[in-house]
VOGU-3710 file (C-alpha; in Angstrom, 3 decimals, decimal comma):
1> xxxxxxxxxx> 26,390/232,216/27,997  26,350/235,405/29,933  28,794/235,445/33,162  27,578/236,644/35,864  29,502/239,563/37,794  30,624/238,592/41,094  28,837/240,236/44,208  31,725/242,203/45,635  30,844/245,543/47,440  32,024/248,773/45,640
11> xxxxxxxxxx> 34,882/250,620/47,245  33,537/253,748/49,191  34,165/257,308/48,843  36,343/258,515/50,966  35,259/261,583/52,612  37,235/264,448/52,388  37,503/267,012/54,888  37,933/270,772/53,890  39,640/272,814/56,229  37,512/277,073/55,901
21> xxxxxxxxxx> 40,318/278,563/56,688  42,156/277,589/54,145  42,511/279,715/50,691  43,837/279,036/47,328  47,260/280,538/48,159  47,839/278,974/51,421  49,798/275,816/51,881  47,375/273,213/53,489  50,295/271,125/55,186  53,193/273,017/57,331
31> xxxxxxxxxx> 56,043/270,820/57,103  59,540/270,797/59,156  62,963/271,614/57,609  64,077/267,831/58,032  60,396/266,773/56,319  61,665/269,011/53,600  64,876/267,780/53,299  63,778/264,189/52,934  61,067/265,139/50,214  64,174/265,742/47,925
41> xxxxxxxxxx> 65,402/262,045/47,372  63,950/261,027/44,482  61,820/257,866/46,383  60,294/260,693/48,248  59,537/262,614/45,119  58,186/259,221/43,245  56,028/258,498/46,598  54,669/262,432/46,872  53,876/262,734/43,057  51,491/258,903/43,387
51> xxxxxxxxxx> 50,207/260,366/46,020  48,925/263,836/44,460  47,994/262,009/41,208  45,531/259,602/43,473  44,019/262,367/45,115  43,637/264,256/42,554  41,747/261,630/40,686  39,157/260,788/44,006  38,781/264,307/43,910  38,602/265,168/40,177
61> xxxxxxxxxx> 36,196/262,603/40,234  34,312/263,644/42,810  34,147/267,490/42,661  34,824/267,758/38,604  37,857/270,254/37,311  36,438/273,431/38,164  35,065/272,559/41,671  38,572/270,827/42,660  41,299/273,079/44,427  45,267/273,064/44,596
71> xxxxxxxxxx> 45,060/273,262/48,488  42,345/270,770/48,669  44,374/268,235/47,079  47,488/269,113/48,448  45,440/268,778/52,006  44,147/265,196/50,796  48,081/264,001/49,796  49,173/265,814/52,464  52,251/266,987/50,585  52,776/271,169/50,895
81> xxxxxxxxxx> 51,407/273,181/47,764  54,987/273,538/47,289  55,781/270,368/46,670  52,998/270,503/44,201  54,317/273,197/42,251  57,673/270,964/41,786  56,052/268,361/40,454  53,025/269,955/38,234  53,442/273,554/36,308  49,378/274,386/37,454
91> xxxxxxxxxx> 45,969/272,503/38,015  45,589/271,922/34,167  49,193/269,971/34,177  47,930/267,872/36,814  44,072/266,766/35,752  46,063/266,078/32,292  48,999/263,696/33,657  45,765/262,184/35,791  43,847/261,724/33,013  46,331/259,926/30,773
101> xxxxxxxxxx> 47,162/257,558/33,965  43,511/256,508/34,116  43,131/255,820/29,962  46,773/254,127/30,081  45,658/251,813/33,152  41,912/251,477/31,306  43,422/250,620/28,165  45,859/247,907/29,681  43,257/246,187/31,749  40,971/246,088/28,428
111> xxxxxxxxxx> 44,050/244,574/26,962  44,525/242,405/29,299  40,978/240,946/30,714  38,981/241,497/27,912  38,276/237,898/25,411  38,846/237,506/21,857  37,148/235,721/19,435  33,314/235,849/20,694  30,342/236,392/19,195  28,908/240,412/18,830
121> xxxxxxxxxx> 27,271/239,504/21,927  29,507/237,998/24,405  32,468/240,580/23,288  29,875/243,063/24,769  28,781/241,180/28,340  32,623/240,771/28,546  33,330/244,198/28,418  30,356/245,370/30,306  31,753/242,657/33,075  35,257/244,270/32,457
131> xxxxxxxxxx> 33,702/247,196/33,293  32,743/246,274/36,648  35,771/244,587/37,817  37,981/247,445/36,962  35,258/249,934/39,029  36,065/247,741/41,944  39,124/248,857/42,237  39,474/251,886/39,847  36,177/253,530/40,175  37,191/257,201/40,310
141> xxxxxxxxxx> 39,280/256,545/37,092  36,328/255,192/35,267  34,558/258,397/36,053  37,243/260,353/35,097  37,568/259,153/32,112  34,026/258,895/31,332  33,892/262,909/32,543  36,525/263,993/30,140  36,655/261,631/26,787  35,617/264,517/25,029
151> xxxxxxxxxx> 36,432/267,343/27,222  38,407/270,537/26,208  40,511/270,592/29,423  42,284/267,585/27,595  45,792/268,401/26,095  47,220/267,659/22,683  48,678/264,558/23,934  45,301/263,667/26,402  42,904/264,164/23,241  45,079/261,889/21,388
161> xxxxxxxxxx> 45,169/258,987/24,019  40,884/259,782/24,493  40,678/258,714/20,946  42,951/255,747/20,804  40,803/254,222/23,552  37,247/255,689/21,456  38,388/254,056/18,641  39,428/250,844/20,641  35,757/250,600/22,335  34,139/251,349/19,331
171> xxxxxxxxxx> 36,294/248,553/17,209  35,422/245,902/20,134  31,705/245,663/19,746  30,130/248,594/17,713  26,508/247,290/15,807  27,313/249,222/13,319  30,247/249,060/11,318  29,287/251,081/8,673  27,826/254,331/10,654  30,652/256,547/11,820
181> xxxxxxxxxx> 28,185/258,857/13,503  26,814/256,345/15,779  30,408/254,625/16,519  31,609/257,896/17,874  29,077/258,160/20,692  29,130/254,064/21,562  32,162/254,612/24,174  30,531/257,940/25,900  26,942/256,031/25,679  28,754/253,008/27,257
191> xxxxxxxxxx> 30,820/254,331/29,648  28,058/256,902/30,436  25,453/254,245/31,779  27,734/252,182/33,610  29,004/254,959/35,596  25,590/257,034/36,011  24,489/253,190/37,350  27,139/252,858/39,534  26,779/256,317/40,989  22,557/255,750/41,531
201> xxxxxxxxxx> 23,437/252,474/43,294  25,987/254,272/45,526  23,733/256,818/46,924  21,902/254,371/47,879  24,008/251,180/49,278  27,470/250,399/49,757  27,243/248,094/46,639  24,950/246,705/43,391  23,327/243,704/42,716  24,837/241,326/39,906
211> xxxxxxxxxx> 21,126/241,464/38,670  21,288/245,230/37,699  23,974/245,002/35,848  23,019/241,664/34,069  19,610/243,409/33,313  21,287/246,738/31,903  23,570/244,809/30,001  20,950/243,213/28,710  18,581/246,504/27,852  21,780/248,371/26,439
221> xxxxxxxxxx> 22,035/244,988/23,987  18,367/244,929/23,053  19,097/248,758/21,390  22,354/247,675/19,812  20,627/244,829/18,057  17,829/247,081/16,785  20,324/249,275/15,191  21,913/246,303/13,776  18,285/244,877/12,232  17,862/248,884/11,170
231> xxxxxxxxxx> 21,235/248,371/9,264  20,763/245,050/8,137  16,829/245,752/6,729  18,229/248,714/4,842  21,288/246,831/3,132  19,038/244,868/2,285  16,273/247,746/0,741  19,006/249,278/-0,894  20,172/245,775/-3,228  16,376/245,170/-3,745
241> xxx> 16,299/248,669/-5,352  19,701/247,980/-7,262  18,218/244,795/-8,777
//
């Protein structure tokens, strides 16, 4: 039996403001010596380092790599660039420690939420319903992630964590066991129409119908079966030709 998603709204956007005057070598936020001074415990540094990692996703996710500044995310975690600086070596540091956050907390909640033991079909409305629960919460994660699996921003270290979780997607449900070509893209192609759904649906309301999902879920499975018939009718062409 297919579960249903739940109807909960989708967590908004938060709008960020972008102040002209500012430029990429100006600190967005002018802090007092005694501000300073209390940045420097390390709870202060813990809380000002979540704070430019979250806003850094929203607006990673949002705006993409290139389109994303220091000051503009310094402005959103209204920490100084400074304090920045201390924490990341430059912008690539940064969308790199971001993106590994977002795959780590992705990979655990797959871990986590996801069944065993089901049929080819249920282990895939599962995951497409995992999907949408983490998006309720998580949403510019998912998009990061689904921006950058492949991307050549990534690190040594981010490329390797991209392909752990590839290779876990792919081993979860892929039709094809035998067709390495085709397993490769099943995560992006995945990923890729949940999100691109989930973005449509947010341009237009605050939140999706359980039905859209169902019914994508459901046209997503109707091509993974045909490529599994496809493999199937030629296993079986190629041991009619043997014998």
């Amino acid at each position: 039996m297919v579960p249903r998603m739940e109807n909960n709204p989708l967590p908004e956007t938060q709008s960020i403001s972008s102040d002209p005057e500012l430029t990429p070598d100006q600190d967005p936020v002018h802090k007092t010596d005694k501000e300073s001074t209390e940045e420097k415990s390390p709870k202060k540094q813990d809380e000002s380092k979540e704070r430019i990692i979250r806003s850094a996703l929203k607006l990673f996710a949002e705006r993409g790599f290139f389109e994303t500044r220091i000051p503009e995310i310094s402005a959103h975690a209204k920490v100084g660039v400074g304090t920045m600086y201390r924490h990341f070596r430059n912008k690539d540091h940064l969308f790199n420690e971001a993106f590994r956050i977002s795959v780590q907390e992705f990979s655990q909640f797959l871990d986590k939420a996801i069944s065993k033991n089901l049929s080819p079909k249920e282990q895939f409305f599962d995951f497409w319903k995992g999907l949408g629960l983490f998006s309720q919460g998580k949403l510019d994660q998912l998009i990061m992630i689904e921006r950058n699996l492949s991307s050549y921003i990534l690190d040594e270290e981010s490329a390797r964590a991209a392909a752990l979780l590839k290779q876990k997607i792919s081993d979860y449900f892929a039709p094809s066991q035998h067709d390495k070509s085709l397993r490769q893209i099943y995560p992006s192609l995945i990923l890729g129409s949940f999100t691109g759904i989930l973005r449509f649906h947010r341009i237009q309301a605050n939140n999706i119908e359980p039905s859209i999902l169902e019914q994508s879920a459901e046209m997503l499975w109707e091509g993974f079966a045909k490529v599994r018939r496809q493999e199937a009718a030629k296993k079986k062409e190629k041991q009619s030709k043997k014998n």
